[in-house]
matplotlib code that plots the C-alpha trace (Angstrom):
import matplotlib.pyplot as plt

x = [3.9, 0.4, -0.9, -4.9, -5.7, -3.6, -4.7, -7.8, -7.9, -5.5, -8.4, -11.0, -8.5, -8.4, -11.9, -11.6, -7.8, -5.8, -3.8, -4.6, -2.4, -2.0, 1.8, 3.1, 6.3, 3.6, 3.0, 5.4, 4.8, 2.6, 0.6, 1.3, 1.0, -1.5, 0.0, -2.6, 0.1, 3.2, 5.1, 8.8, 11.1, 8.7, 5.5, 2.0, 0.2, -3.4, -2.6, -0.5, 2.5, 5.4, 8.2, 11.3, 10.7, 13.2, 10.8, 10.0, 7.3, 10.5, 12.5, 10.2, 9.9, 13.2, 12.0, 10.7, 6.4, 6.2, 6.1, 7.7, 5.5, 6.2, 5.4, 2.2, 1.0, 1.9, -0.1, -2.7, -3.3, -3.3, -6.0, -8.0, -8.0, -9.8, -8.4, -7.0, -8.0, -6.6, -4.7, -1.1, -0.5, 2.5, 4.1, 4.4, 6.9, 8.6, 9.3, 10.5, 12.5, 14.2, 15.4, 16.6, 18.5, 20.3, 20.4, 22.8, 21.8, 18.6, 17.1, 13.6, 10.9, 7.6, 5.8, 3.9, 2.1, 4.8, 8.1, 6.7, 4.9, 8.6, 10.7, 7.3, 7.5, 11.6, 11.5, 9.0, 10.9, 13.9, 12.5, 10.6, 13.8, 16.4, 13.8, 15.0, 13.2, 15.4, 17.1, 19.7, 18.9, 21.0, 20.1, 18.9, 17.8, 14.4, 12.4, 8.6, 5.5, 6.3, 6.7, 10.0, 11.9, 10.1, 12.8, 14.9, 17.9, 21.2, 22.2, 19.7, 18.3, 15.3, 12.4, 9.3, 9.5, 5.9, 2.7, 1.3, 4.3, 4.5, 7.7, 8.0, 8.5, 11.2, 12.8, 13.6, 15.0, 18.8, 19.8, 23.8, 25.3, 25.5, 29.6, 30.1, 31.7, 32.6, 28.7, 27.8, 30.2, 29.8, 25.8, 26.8, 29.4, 26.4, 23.3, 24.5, 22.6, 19.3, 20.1, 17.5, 18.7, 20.8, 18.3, 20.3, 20.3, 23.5, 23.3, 21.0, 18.3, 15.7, 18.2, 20.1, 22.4, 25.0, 27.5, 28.9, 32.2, 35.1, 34.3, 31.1, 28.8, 32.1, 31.4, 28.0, 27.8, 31.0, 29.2, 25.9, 27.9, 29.5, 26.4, 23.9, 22.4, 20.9, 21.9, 18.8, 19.5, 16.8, 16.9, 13.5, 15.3, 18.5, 17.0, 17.5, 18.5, 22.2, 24.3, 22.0, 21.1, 22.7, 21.3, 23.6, 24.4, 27.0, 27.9, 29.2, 29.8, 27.1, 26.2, 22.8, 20.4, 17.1, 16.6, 14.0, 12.8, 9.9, 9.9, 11.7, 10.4, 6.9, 7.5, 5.6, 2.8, 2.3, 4.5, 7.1, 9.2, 11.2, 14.2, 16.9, 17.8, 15.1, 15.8, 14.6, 11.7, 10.3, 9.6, 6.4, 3.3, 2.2, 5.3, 6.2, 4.8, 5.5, 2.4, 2.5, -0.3, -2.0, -5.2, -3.4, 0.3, 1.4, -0.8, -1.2, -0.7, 2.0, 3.9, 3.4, 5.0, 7.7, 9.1, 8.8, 10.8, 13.2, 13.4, 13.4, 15.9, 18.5, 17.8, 18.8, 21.4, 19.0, 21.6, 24.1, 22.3, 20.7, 24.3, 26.3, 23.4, 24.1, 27.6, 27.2, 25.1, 26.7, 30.0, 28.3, 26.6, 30.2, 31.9, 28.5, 28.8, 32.6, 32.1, 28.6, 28.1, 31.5, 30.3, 27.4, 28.1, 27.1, 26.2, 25.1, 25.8, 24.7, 21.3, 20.9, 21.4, 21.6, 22.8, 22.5, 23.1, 26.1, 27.5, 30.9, 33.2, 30.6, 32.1, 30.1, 27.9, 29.0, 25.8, 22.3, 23.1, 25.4, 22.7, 20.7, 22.8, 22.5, 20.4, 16.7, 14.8, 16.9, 16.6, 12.5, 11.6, 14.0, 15.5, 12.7, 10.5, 12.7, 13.6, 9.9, 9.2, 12.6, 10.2, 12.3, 10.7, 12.9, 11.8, 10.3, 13.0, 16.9, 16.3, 14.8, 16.7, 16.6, 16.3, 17.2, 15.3, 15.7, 13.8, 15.7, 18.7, 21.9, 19.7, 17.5, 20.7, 22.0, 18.5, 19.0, 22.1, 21.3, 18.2, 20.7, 22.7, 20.2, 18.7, 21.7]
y = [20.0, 20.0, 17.6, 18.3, 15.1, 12.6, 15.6, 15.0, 11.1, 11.1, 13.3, 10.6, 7.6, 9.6, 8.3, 4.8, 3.9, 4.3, 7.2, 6.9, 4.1, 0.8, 0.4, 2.6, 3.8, 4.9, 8.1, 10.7, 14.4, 16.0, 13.6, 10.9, 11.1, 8.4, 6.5, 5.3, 3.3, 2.7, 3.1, 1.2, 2.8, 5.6, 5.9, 8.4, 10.1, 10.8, 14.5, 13.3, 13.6, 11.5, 10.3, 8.0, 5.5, 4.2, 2.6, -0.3, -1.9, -1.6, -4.4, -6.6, -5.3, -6.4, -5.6, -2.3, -1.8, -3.1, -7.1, -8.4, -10.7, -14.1, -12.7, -10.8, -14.0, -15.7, -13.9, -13.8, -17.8, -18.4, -15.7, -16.7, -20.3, -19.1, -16.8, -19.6, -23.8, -24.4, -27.6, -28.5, -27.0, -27.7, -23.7, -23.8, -26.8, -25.6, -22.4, -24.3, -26.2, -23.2, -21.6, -25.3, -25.4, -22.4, -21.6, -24.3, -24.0, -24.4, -28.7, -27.2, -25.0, -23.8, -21.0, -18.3, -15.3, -12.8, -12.2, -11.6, -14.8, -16.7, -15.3, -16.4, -19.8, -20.2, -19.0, -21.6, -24.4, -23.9, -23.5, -27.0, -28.6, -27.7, -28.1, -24.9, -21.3, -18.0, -16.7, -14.4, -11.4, -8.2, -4.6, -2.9, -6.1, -6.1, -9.6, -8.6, -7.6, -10.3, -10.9, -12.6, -10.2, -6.7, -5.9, -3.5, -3.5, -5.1, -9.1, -10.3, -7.1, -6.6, -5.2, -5.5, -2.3, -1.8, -2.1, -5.3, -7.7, -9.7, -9.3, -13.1, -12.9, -10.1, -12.0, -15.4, -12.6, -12.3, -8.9, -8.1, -5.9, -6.5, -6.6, -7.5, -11.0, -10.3, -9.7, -12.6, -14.8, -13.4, -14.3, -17.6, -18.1, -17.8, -18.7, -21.1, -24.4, -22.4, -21.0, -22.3, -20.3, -17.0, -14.9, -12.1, -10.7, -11.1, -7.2, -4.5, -3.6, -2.0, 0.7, 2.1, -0.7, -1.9, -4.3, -7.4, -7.3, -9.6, -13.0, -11.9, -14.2, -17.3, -16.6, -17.0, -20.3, -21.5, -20.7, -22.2, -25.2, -25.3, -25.0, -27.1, -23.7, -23.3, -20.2, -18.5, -16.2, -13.5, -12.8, -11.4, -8.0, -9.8, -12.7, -13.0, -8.7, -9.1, -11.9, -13.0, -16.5, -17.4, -14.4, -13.0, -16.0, -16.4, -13.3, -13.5, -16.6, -17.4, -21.1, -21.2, -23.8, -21.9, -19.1, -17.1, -15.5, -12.7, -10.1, -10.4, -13.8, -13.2, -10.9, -8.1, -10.4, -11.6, -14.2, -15.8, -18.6, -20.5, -22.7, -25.4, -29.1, -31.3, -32.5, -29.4, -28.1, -31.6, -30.8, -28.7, -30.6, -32.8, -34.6, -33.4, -32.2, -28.4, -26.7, -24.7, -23.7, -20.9, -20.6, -18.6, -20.3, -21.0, -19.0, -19.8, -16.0, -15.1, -18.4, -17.9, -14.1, -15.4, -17.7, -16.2, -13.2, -14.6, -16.7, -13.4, -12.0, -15.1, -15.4, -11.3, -10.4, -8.4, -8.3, -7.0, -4.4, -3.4, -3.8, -1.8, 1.2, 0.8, 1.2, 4.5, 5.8, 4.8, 6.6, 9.6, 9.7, 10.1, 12.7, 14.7, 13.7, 14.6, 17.9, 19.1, 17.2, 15.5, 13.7, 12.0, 8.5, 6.8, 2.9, -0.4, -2.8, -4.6, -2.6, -1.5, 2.3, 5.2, 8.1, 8.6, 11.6, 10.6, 13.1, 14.9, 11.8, 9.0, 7.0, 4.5, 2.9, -0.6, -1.4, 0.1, 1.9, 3.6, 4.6, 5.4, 8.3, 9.9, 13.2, 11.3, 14.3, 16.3, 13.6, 13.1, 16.6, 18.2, 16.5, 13.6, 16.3, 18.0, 15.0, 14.7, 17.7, 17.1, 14.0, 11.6, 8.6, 7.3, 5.3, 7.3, 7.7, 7.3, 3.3, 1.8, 0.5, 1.6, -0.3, 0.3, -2.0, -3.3, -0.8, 2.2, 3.7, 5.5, 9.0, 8.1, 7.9, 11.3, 12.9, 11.5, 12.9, 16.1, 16.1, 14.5, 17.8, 20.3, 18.7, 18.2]
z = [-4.1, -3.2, -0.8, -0.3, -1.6, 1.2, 3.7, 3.4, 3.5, 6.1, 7.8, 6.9, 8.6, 11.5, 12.2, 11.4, 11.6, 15.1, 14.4, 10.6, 9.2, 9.6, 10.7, 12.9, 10.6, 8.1, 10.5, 9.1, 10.0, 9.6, 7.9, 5.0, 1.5, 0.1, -2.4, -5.7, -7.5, -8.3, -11.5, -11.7, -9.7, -8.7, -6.5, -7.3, -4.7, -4.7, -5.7, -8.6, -6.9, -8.2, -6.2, -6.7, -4.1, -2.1, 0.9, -2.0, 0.5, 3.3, 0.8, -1.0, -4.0, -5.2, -9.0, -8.1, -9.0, -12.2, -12.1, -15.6, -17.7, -16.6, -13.0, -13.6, -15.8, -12.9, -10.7, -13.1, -13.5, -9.5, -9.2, -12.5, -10.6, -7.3, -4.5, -2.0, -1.3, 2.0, 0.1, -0.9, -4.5, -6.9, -6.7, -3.3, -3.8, -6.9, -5.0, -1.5, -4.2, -5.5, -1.6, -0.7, -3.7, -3.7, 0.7, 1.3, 5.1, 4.7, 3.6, 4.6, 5.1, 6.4, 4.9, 6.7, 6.5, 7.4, 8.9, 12.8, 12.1, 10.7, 13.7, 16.4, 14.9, 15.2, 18.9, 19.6, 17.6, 19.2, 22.4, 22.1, 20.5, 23.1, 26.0, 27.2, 27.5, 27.5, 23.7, 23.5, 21.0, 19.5, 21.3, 18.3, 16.3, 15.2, 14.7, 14.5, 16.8, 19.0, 22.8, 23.2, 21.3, 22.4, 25.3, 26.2, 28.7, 28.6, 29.5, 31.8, 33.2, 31.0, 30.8, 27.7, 25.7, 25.2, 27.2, 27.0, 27.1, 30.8, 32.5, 32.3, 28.8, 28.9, 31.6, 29.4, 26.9, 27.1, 25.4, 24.2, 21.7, 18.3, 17.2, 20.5, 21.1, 24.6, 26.0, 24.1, 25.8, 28.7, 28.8, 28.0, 30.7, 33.4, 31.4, 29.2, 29.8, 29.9, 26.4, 23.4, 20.6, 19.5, 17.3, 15.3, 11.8, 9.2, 9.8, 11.8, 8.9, 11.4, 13.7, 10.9, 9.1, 11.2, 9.2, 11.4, 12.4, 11.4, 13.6, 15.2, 13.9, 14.0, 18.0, 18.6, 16.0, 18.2, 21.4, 20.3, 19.6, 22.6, 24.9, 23.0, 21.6, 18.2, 15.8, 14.0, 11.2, 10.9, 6.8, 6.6, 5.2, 4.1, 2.3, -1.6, -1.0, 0.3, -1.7, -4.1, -4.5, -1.3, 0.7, 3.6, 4.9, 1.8, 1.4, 5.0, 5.9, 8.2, 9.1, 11.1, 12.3, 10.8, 9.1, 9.0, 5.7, 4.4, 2.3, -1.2, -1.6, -1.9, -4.7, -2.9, -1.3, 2.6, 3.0, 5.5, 5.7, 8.5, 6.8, 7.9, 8.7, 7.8, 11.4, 13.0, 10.4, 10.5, 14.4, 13.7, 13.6, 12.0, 11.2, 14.7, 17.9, 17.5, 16.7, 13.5, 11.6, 9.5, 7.2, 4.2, 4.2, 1.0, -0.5, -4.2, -5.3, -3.0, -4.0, -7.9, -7.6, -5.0, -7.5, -10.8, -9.0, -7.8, -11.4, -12.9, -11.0, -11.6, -14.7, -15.8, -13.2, -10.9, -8.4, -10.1, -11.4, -8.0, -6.4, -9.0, -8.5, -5.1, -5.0, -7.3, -4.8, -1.8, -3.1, -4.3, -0.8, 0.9, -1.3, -0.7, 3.1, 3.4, 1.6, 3.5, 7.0, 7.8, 10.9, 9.1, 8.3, 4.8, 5.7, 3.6, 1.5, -2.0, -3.0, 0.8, 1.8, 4.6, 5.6, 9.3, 11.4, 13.5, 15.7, 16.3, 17.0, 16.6, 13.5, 12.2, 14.3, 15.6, 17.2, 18.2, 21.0, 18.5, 16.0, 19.0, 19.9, 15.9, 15.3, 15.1, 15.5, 12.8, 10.2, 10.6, 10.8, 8.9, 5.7, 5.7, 4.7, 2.7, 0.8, 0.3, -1.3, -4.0, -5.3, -3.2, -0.8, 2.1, 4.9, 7.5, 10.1, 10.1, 11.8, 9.1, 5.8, 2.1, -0.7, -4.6, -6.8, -10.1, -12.0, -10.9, -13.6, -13.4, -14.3, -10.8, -8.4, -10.1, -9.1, -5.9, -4.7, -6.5, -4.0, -1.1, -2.0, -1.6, 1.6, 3.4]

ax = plt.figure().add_subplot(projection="3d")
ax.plot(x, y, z, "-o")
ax.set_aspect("equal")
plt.show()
């Protein structure tokens, strides 16, 4: 493949852009390819380059790149009416109508700009309705650019994992294994009456897909319950991706206080979204004295493409064909595993996908510290590229989740694995 074109704008970012892109996990080696658009299940670089993408925005595009009619009319008639109003509009009800109707946890919600911006404004509810300061998070969970959740560290020993972050914040931050009942009751044996909230996802999406365990996520609601704690479920990868209609939560069981949501319901636009009791959602200001607050919220756009997507996608089995492509993969994935790198372990679930480079012995990973330990450097330097150059676009490292969307066929996932062959 030739790659003058992104070379050469990636040179020109250089100069303008720290480090030449805009979010860090854009930085592959030795340089990115610049994408000019996207085509269905596929993506075009600026050298003409054509790749079956994978990445799909890291899970939004639930649809894949080409937005069916009733979506791109959508679209259409919110931007032929003026790009924002900062007023109430009727789409940003209909589609808080449709999550409350089919997320039985969820009564209510607040929509935001993002998914850092959801899991911010959760923290700070839960904190202000509990009266109480420290959360307990999963070592390897991921919940945005934010300052209560950017630790590392174990229980109560830790420590902000980037510059920038006070040690105060780090130290209110209560950090236990994911699949790990025994940490988590162990934090709430000695810490318990200072404890505002649990913050976890159904499953690790950001260090390498990590499925819950039988009765992991029964222990922390019991022990939430038990201490006055509330539960927040992170489905800002999950949500509307992993159980359909009634997001991770159904598909295993979950009941949670809030839940956070991003991604697939903004139909590929900025949004975010913090759901649950109307008690609890009706704390943020005005109705209550949490502030909340943001200039492009409910965003006319982002709201018309949230709903008719998620319409779309009810309305013509989305998820089962996503799902059923996902399986075919997934399976394929582990006979070409077992046959060509036996210790390598094949991981997901529903239209969610990875291979990661476990070691000799490792098994499938149970928690971060797990996927930790996997051959990171082999995977990004080596079959990343590799993959690359077959026409194929993963996510950049072996943490982050892959997604298949609605546009991809049964002919895609045979090129895959053909390329997953000859890479491995």
């Amino acid at each position: 493949m030739n790659h003058d074109a992104s070379r050469a704008l990636y040179d020109r970012a250089l100069s303008v852009l720290s480090a030449g892109v805009n979010s860090s996990v854009r930085a592959t080696r030795p340089y990115p390819f610049f994408v000019e658009r996207g085509d269905g299940g596929h993506v075009i670089d600026a050298d003409g380059n054509r790749y079956l993408d994978y990445v799909n925005g890291y899970g939004p595009l639930l649809l894949g790149h080409d937005m069916p009619e009733a979506v791109t009319a959508a679209v259409q008639q919110k931007t032929a009416g003026g790009p924002m109003y900062g007023a109430p509009t009727e789409i940003e009800v209909e589609l808080a109508e449709f999550i409350t109707r089919h997320v039985p946890s969820v009564e209510m919600l607040r929509f935001v700009n993002s998914g850092t911006e959801a899991t911010v404004s959760a923290v700070r509810l839960a904190r202000a309705y509990t009266g109480r300061d420290k959360i307990v998070v999963m070592q390897g969970g991921y919940h945005g650019a934010q300052e209560s959740t950017l630790v590392e560290g174990a229980g109560d020993q830790t420590a902000p994992s980037s510059p920038g972050i006070p040690d105060a914040f780090a130290a209110e931050t209560l950090s236990v294994p994911f699949n790990d009942p025994a940490a988590a009751e162990a934090v709430f044996d000695e810490y318990g009456h200072e404890i505002a909230a649990v913050l976890t996802e159904p499953m690790l999406g950001n260090y390498g897909i990590v499925e819950p365990i039988d009765g992991f996520h029964d222990t922390l609601r019991d022990l939430c319950d038990d201490h006055g704690s509330l539960l927040i479920l992170d489905e800002v990868i999950t949500g509307f991706r992993v159980g359909g209609l009634q997001c991770a939560q159904g598909k295993y069981d979950i009941d949670p206080d809030i839940t956070t949501f991003a991604k697939v319901i903004g139909g590929g636009f900025p949004i975010g979204a913090i759901g649950g009791r109307s008690e609890l959602i009706e704390q943020f200001t005005p109705a209550g004295d949490v502030f909340q607050s943001g200039t492009f919220s409910g965003h006319p756009v982002t709201m018309a493409a949230g709903l008719e997507t998620l319409r779309y996608a009810a309305e013509n089995d989305v998820w089962g064909h996503v799902n059923d492509l996902g399986d075919q993969l997934r399976e394929g994935l582990e006979d070409i595993v077992e046959e060509q790198a036996p210790s390598y372990s094949v991981v997901g679930t529903d239209s969610i996908f990875k291979v990661i480079f476990t070691r000799e012995g490792q098994g499938v990973p149970k928690n971060g510290s797990e996927v930790k330990r996997a051959e990171t450097e082999r995977w990004e330097r080596l079959f990343w590229p590799a993959m690359k150059e077959r026409g194929i676009f993963l996510t950049a490292n072996q943490f982050e989740a892959q997604f298949v969307s609605g546009a991809h066929t049964e002919d895609d996932i045979e090129e895959t694995l053909e390329a997953y062959k000859e890479a491995l």
